[in-house]
N, C-alpha and C positions, 0 to 999 in steps of 0.2 A: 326615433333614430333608425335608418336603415340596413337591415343584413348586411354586414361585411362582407366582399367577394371570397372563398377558397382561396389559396394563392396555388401556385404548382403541387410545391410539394406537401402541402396539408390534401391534397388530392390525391396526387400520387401516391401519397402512406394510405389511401383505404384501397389503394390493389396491390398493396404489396405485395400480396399470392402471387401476381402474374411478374414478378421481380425477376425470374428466374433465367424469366427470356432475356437475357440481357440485351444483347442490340437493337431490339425490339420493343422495350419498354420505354423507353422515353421520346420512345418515335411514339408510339402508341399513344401517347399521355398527351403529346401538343397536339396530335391529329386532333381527336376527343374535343381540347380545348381551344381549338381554334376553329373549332366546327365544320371538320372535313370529311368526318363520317354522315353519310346523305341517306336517307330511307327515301323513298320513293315511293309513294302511296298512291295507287289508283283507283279512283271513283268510280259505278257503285261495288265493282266486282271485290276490291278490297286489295289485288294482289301488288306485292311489296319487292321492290330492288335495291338490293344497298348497292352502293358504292364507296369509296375512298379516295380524296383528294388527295395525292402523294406530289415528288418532284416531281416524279414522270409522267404526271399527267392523270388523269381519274382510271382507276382500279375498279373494275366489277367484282365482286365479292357473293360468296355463297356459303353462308356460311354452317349449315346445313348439311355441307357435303362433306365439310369442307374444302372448296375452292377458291383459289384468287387468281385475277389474271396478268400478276403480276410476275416480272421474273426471277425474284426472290422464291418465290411460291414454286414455278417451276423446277428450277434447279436446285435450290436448298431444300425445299420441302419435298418435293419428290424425287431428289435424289438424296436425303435424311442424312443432308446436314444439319436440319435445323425443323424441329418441330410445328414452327408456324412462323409466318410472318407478320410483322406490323400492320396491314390494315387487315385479318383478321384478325389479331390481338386488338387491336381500336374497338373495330367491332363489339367484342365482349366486354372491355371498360363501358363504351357508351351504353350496350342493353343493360348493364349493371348499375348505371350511373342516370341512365335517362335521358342519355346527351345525347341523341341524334339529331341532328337539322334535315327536318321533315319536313318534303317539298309534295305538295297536295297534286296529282295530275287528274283527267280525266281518263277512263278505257278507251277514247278514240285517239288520244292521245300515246299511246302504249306502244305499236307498231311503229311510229316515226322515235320515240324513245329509243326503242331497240337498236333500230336502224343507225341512228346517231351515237348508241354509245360502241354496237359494232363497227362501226369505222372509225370511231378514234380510237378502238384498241387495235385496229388492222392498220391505221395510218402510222400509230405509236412504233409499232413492229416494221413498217416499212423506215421510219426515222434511226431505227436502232434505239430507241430510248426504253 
């Protein structure tokens, strides 16, 4: 007989830690499980870009820094409303969980990358979205 699936919220009770963020935790939770948090893996150099698939379209994420180039992250987060946004909080579910949808590129690959994901964040902003 086969592993039963997690359902939500038997999910969601193993981060309860990050509970706190309210408006952000259950956004957080369906990104994760609907596999919207993306790694971006390039061959042989190794180096890695997340992203996040939200409404408004995919979010570059750094989480590192942390940055998002979202407008939540903007204005909430660095004008401290709001400690973090949902696709970095996804983020940390998914490295905690193991959930990223890991999409394999090559290094010659990487610069047209770039290029495509910096215009759909500058076309996002020219849309108002």
């Amino acid at each position: 007989m086969g592993q039963s699936r997690e359902s939500k919220e038997e999910f969601a009770s193993r981060f309860a830690h990050y509970s706190r963020y309210l408006g952000q935790f259950n956004r957080a939770i369906d990104a994760v499980l609907n596999g919207c948090v993306k790694m971006h893996v390039f061959s042989p150099s190794g180096r890695v870009i997340y992203t996040v698939v939200g409404r408004g379209g995919e979010e570059f994420i750094d989480p590192f820094k942390p940055f998002c180039s979202c407008k939540n992250f903007f204005f909430g987060v660095l004008g401290g409303r709001n400690q973090t946004c949902y696709h970095l909080l996804s983020y940390e579910v998914a490295k905690e969980s193991e959930r990223f949808d890991k999409i394999s590129l090559h290094d010659e690959e990487f610069e047209s990358f770039t290029e495509l994901l910096v215009h759909d964040l500058t076309d996002k902003e020219d849309r108002g979205t």
